[in-house]
C-alpha positions in Angstrom: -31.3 65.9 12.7 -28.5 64.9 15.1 -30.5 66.2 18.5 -28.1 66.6 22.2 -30.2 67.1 25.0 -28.7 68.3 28.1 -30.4 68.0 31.7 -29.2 67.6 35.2 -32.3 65.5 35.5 -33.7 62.8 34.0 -35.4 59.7 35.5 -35.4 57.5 37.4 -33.3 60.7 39.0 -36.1 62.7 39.1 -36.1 66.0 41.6 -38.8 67.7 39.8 -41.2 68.5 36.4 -37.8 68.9 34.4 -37.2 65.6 34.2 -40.8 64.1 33.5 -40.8 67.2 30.7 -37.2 66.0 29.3 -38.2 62.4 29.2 -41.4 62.9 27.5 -40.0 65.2 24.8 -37.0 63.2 23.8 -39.5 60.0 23.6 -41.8 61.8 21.4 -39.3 63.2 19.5 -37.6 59.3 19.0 -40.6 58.4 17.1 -39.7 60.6 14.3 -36.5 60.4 11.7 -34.4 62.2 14.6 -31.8 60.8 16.2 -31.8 62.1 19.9 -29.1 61.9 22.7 -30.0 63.1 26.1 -26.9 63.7 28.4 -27.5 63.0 32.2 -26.4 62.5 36.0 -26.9 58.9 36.7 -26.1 56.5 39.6 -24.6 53.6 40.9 -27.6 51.6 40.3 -28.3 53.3 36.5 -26.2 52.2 33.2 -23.8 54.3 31.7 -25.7 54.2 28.3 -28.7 52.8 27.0 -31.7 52.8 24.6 -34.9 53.4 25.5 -38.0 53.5 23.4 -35.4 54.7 20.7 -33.5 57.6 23.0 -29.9 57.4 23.5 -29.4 58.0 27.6 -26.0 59.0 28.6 -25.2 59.1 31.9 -22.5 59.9 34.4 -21.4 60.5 37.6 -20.5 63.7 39.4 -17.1 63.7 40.4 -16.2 62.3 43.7 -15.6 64.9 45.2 -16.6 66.5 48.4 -18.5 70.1 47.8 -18.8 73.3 50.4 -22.1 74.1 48.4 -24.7 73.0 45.7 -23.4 75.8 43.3 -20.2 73.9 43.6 -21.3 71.3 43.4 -23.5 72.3 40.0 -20.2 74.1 38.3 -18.6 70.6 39.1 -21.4 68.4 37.7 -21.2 70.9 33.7 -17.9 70.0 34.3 -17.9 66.2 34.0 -21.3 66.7 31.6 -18.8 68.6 29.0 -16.2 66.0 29.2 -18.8 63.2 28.8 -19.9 64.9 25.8 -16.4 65.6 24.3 -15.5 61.8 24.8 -19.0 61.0 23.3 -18.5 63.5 20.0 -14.7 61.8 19.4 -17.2 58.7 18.9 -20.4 59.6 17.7 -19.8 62.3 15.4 -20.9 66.2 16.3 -25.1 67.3 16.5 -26.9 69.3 15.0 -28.6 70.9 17.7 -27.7 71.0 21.4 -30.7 71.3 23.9 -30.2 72.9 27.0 -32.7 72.5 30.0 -32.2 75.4 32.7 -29.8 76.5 34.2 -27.5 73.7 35.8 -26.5 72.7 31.8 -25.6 76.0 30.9 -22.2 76.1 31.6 -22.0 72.8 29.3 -24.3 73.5 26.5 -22.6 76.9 25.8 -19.3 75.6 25.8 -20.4 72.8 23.6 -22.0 75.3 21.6 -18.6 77.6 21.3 -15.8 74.4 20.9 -18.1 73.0 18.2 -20.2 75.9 16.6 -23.4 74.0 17.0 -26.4 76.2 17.6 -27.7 76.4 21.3 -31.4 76.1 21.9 -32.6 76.6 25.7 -35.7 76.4 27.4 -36.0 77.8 30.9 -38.7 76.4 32.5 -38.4 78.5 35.7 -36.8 81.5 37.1 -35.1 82.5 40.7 -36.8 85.4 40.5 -40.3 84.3 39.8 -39.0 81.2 42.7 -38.0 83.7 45.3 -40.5 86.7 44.5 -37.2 88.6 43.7 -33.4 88.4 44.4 -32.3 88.5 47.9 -29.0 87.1 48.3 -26.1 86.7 46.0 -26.5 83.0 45.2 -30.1 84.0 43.9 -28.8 86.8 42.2 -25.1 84.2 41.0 -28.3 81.5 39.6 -30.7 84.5 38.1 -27.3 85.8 36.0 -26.3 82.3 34.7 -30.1 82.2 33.6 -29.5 85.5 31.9 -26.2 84.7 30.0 -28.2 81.1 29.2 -30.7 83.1 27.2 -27.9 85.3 25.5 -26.5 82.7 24.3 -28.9 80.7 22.9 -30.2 80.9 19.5 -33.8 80.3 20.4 -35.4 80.1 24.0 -38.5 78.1 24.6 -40.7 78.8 27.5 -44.2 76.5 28.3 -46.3 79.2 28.8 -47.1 83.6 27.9 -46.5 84.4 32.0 -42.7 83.0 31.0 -41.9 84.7 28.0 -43.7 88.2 30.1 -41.3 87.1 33.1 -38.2 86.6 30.4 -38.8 89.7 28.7 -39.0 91.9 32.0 -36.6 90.2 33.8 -33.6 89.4 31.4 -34.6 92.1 28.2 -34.9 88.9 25.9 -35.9 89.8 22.6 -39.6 89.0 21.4 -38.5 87.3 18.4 -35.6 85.1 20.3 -38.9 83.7 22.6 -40.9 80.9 21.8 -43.9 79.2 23.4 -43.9 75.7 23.4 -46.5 74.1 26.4 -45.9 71.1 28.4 -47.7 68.1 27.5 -49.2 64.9 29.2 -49.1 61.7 27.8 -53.6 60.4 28.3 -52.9 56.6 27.5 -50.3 56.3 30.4 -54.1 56.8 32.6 -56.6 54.9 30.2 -54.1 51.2 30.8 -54.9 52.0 34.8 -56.0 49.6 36.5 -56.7 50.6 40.5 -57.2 47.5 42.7 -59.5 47.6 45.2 -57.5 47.6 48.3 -55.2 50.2 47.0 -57.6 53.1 48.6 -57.3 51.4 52.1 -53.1 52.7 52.2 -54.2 56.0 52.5 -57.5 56.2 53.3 -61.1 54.8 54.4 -63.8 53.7 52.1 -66.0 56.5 53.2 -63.8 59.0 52.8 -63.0 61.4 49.7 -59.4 62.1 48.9 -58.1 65.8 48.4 -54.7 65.0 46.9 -51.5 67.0 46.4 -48.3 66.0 44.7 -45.0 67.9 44.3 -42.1 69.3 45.8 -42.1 70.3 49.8 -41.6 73.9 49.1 -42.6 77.2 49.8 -43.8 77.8 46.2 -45.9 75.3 45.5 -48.4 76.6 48.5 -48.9 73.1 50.5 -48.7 75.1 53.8 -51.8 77.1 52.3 -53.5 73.8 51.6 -53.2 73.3 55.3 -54.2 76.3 56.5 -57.7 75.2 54.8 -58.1 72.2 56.1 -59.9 73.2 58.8 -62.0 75.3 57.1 -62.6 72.2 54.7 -63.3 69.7 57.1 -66.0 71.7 59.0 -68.0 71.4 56.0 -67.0 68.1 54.7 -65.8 65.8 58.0 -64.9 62.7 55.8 -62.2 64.5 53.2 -58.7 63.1 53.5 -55.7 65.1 52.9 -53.3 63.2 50.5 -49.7 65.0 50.3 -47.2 63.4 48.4 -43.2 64.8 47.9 -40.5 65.7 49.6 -38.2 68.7 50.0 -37.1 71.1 52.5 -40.4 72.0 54.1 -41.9 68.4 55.1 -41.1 68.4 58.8 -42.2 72.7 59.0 -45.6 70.8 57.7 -45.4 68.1 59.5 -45.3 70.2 62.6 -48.3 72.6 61.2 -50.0 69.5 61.0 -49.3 67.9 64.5 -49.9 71.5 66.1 -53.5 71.8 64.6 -54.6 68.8 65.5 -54.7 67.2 62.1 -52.8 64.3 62.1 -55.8 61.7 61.1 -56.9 64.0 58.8 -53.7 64.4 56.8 -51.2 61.9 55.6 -47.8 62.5 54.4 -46.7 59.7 51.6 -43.3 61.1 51.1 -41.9 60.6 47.6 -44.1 58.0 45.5 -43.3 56.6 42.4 -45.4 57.5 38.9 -47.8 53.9 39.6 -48.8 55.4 42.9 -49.3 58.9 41.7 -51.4 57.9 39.0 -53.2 55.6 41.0 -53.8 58.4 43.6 -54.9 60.7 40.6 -57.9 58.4 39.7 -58.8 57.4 43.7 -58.6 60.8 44.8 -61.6 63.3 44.8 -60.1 66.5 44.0 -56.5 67.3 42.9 -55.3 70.2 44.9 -52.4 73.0 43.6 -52.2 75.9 45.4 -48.7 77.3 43.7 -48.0 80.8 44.5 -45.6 80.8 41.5 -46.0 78.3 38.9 -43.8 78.9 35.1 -46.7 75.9 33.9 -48.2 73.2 36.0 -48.1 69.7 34.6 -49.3 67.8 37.6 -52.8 69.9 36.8 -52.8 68.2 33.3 -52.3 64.8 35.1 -55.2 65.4 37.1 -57.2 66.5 33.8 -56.1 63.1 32.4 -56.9 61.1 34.8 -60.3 62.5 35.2 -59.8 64.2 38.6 -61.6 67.6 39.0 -58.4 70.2 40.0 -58.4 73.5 41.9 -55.2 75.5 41.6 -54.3 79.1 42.2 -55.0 81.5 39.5 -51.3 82.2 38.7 -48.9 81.9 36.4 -49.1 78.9 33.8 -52.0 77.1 36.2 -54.1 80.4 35.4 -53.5 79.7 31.3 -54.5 76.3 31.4 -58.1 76.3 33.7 -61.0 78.2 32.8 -62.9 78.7 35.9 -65.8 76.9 36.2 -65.5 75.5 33.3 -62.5 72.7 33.6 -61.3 73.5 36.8 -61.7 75.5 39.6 -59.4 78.5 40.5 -58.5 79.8 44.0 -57.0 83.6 44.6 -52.9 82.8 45.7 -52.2 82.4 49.2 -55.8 82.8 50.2 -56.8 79.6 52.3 -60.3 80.8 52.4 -60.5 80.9 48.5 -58.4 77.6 48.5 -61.6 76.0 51.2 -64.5 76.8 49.3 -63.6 75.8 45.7 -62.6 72.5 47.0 -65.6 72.1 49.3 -67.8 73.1 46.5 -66.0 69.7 44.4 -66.4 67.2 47.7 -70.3 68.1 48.0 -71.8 68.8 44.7 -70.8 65.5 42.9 -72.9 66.6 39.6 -70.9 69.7 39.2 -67.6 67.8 40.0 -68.7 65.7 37.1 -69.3 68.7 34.6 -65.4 69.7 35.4 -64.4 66.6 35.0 -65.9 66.1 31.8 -64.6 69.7 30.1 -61.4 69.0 31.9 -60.7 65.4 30.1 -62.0 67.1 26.3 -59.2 69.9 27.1 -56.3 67.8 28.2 -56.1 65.8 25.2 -55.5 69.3 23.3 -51.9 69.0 25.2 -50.3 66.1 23.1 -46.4 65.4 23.5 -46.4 64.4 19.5 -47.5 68.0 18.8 -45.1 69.2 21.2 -41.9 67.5 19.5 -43.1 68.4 16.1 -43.7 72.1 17.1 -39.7 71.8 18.9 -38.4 69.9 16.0 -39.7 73.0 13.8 -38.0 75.9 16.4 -34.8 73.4 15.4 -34.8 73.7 11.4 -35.6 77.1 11.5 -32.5 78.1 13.6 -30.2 75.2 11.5 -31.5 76.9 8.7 -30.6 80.7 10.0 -27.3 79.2 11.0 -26.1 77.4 8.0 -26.7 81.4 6.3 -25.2 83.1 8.9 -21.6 84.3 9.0 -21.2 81.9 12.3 -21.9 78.5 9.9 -19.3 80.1 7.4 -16.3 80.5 9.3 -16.8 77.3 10.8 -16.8 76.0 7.2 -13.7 78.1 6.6 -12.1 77.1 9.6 -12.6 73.2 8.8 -11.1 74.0 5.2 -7.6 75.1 6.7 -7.5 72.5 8.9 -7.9 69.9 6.0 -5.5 72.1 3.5 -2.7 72.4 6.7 -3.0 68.7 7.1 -2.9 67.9 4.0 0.6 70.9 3.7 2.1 69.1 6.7 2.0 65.5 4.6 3.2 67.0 1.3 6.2 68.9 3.7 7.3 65.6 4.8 7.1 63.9 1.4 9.0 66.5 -0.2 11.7 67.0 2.9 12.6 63.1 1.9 12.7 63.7 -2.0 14.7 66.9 -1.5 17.2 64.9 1.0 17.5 62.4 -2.0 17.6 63.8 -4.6 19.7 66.8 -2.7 17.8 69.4 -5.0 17.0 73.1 -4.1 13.6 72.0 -3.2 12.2 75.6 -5.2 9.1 73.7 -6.6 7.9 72.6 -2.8 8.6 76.1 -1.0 6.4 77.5 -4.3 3.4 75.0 -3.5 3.4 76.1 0.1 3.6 79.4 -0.2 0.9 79.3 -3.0 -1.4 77.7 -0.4 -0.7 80.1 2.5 -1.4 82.8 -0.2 -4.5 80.8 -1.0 -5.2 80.6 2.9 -4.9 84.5 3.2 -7.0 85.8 0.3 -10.0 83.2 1.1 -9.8 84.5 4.5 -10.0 88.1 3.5 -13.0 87.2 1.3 -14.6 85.7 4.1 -14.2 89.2 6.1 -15.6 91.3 3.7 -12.5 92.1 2.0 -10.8 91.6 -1.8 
């Protein structure tokens, strides 16, 4: 298959999970027969178009142009992604398939899927509902509809877990059988090939103390202000743990301030953003890998802590609550409840044997969550719908439609040829006007066969 994949983010512009999820698929899928094209925002600094590990990247750049807002700017940035992709099918050929991640390629992928009657597949890997707890303005309730139509749409949507095919189904009426459940993956080796020097602890911590380490976006749903609120709690029991909180976004300097207010500042460091060396390298240094979501569609930062042999606590919600088994490979809090948050991680800092018990169930389940499975089991969601499609009524009028086009071309040539034989020879021209009108006849009938008629 002839794969597009469409996503506002990919790295090294990474904002979030999407793009770690995006990169990981199309990579795994590039080891098969499949020829993948992923279709992307780059930068200055990024090239236009490359290979990588066998994965076509095409990037561009939003237009320059200056924007009241970020839906704006969004309906401008599927603008410039669907003429990148018009310019790159006059060259390449049409696809098979064209992949849509979320909601800021939806505009693009469905218009791509309309101009060129290829199928549309989406995933939606989170909702503005589930982000929001509900719709309370009208740009949540302008991004939840684009999310709706983006599952209409499409021919098959994948979610990564059964909390987002429960959230699709309530929120947006999507049929059962249009739903499909496809989990996000990590990739184990990328954490076996570490090697951790022995300074590297000292940049964020002392030698006696035990790392309680949190990585992701600065916002009000991933919980870090919860994780906060325990530390106290945390540190009356265990003095030498060290809070570790690495990201950015909109709420770093409200928790900076929670911080500074509480006293905590020696007790909590803020790395900002950190690249994926650092992160893994924090992974296997820290102590316990904290996630206290209080909405999460998956959690893959939970598997990177599995892989790299970290014992996790998370918040039973959501994907997080599908993946850990309490007690078993991981350790799961009640949502929003610092208390609950403080005492499964103090239970990891100062009982080191049962740490180790998690930590062993947790690196046997992890490697259950393999990106090659993951492609094959996307790659399978792909034939089935190119095989639906190439029965459907859809595949044959495009087939139709292509037919005219070549039989009009071809009328247009043989008009031409026989204006300049009729001029010279200065004949009636009766045997041309008979051949056209035979294949406009032709034209009609086919097309009434093609609607059900005789």
């Amino acid at each position: 298959m002839k794969i597009l994949m469409l996503s506002w983010e990919y790295p090294p512009l990474s904002v979030g999970g999407l793009a770690r999820h995006v990169e990981d698929l199309a990579l795994a899928m590039a080891k098969t027969k499949n020829e993948v094209h992923v279709i992307t925002r780059g930068a200055e600094d990024t090239p236009e178009y490359e290979i990588l590990s066998g994965v076509h990247i095409h990037r561009f750049q939003p237009y320059p142009v200056s924007t009241p807002d970020f839906l704006t700017w969004s309906l401008q940035l599927n603008i410039k992604m669907l003429e990148f992709i018009m310019r790159l099918i006059q060259v390449e050929g049409s696809f098979d398939i064209v992949h849509a991640h979320d909601w800021l390629a939806a505009f693009a992928g469905t218009a791509i899927k309309h101009a060129y009657q290829i199928p549309l597949i989406a995933t939606i890997h989170a909702t503005e509902a589930g982000r929001n707890h509900g719709l309370h303005n009208d740009q949540q309730r302008y991004i939840s509809s684009i999310e709706w139509w983006l599952t209409y749409e499409a021919w098959k949507v994948i979610v990564c877990s059964k909390h987002m095919r429960t959230e699709l189904k309530n929120i947006f009426n999507v049929p059962e059988d249009k739903l499909e459940i496809i989990p996000n993956g990590v990739d184990v080796d990328k954490f076996k090939s570490l090697e951790v020097d022995q300074g590297f602890k000292k940049r964020f911590a002392a030698d006696y103390e035990k790392i309680v380490f949190f990585v992701g976006r600065l916002v009000q749903e991933k919980g870090v202000q919860v994780l906060i609120q325990s530390a106290p709690t945390i540190l009356r029991a265990y003095p030498n743990a060290k809070f570790i909180i690495a990201g950015k976004g909109p709420m770093s300097e409200e928790l900076k301030y929670r911080v500074k207010i509480m006293g905590l500042e020696e007790k909590v460091y803020f790395a900002g953003y950190i690249d994926d060396e650092t992160r893994n390298k924090l992974y296997s240094t820290a102590s316990v890998a904290v996630f206290p979501s209080l909405y999460e569609p998956f959690g893959i930062v939970a598997l990177e802590g599995m892989a790299a042999k970290t014992p996790v606590v998370v918040s039973d919600v959501g994907g997080l609550s599908e993946i850990i088994t309490h007690g078993v490979d991981g350790l799961k809090a009640y949502p929003g409840n610092a208390n609950s948050l403080a005492n499964n991680i103090i239970r990891l800092l100062t009982d080191e044997v049962y740490a180790a018990q998690i930590e062993k169930k947790a690196s046997q389940l992890v490697r259950t969550y393999d990106w090659n499975t993951i492609a094959a089991d996307t790659l399978d969601i792909y034939s089935k719908v190119l095989d639906e499609y190439r029965r459907s009524p859809w595949k044959q009028s495009n087939t139709f439609g292509r037919v005219w086009d070549f039989a009009l071309s071809k009328m247009n040539s043989r008009e031409k040829s026989s204006g300049m034989e009729y001029e010279k020879s200065g004949g009636t021209g009766s045997s041309h006007e008979n051949e056209r009108y035979d294949l406009v006849n032709y034209r009609i009938a086919s097309h009434n066969r093609g609607e059900g008629g005789e």
